[in-house]
C-alpha positions as CSV (number, residue, x, y, z in Angstrom):
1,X,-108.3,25.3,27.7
2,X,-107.4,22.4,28.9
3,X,-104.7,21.6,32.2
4,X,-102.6,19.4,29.5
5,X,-102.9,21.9,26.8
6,X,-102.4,24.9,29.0
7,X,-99.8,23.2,31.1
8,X,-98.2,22.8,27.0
9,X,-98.3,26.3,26.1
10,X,-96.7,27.9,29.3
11,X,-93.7,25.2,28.2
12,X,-93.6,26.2,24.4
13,X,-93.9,30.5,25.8
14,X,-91.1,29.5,28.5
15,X,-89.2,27.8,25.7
16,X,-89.5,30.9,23.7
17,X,-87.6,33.3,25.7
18,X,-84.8,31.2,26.1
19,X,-84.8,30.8,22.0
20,X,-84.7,34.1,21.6
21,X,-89.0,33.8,19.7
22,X,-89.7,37.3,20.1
23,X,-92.7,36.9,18.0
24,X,-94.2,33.6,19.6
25,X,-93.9,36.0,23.0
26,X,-95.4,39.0,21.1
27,X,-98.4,37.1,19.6
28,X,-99.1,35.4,23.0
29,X,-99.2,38.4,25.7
30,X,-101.9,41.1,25.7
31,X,-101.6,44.9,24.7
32,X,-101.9,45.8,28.3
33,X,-99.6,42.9,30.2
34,X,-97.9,43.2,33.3
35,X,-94.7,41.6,34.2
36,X,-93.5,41.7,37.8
37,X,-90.0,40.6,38.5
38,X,-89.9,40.8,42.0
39,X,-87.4,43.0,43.4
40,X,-87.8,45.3,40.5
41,X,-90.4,48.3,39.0
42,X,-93.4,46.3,37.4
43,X,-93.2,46.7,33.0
44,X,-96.3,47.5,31.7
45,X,-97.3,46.8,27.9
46,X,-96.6,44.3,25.2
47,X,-93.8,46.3,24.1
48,X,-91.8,47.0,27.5
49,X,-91.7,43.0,27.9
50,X,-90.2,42.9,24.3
51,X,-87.6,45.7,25.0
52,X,-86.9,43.9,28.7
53,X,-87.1,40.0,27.3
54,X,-84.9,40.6,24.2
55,X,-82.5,44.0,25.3
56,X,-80.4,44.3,27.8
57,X,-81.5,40.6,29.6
58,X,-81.0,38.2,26.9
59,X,-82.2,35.1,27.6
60,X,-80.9,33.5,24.6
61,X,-77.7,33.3,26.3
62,X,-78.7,31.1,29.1
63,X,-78.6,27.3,29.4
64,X,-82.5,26.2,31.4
65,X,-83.7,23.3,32.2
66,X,-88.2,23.3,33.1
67,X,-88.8,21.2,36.6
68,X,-92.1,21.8,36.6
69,X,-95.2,23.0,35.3
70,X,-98.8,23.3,36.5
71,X,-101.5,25.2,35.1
72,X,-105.4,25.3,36.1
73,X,-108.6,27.3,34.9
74,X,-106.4,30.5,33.3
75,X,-103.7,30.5,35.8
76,X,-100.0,28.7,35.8
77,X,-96.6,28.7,37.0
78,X,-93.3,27.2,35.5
79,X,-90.5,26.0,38.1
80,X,-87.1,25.7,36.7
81,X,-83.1,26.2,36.7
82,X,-81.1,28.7,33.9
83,X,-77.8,29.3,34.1
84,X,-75.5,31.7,32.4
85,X,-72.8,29.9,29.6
86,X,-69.9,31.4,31.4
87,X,-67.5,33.6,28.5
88,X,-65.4,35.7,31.0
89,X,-67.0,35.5,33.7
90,X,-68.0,32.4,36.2
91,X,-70.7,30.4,35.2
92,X,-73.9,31.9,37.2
93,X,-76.9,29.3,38.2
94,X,-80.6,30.6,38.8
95,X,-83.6,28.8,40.4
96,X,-86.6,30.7,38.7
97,X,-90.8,30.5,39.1
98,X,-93.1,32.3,37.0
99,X,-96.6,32.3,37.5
100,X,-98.7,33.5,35.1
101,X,-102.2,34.4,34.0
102,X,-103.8,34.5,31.0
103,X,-107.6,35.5,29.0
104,X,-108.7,33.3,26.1
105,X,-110.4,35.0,23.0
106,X,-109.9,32.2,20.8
107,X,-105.8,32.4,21.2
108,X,-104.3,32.2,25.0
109,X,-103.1,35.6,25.7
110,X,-100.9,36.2,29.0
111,X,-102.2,39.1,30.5
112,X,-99.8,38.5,33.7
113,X,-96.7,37.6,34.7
114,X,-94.6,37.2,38.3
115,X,-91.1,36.0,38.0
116,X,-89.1,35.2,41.1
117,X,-85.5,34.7,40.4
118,X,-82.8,33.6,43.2
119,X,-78.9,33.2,42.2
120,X,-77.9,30.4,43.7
121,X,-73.8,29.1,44.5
């Protein structure tokens, strides 16, 4: 895949969690992913980065804004800002980078992800 096209996708599967697209995110990771928040107990599986994307953390619920994206050969990272819409409590701001990398069998497929998330005041 191309950098542009590559660099496209990791913006459209970004986009997708904060839409709430669980399947987009379903058809685009592998059986066998790993996401590592750091901080926090790696999730392996297609289906534990379901549960944790759309349960308890929901994403959908965030404002986000992308700063910047870079992907080369089969690995990427997305730079941006999210924060939380208030309701009854303060309104909460995020910096956050994911980097990810992914296998090509005729559709991209993540197979890894590393998200580093720092509240900011």
């Amino acid at each position: 895949m191309e950098a542009n096209s590559a660099s496209e996708f990791l913006r459209e599967f970004n986009d997708a969690f904060f839409k709430g697209k669980k399947d987009f995110i379903e058809q685009h990771v592998s059986d066998d992913v790993v996401w590592i928040m750091v901080g926090a107990m790696p999730l392996k599986g297609r289906q534990a980065l379901i549960d944790a994307a759309f349960g308890m953390q929901d994403y959908t619920q965030m404002d986000y804004v992308v700063d910047m994206v870079i992907a080369q050969g089969q690995e990427g990272a997305v730079k941006g800002v999210m924060t939380s819409k208030g309701g009854n409590e303060r309104e909460r701001r995020y910096c956050y980078c994911d980097f990810y990398e992914w296998q090509e069998s005729g559709e991209l497929q993540i197979t890894k992800m590393t998200s580093f998330v720092v509240e900011t005041k």
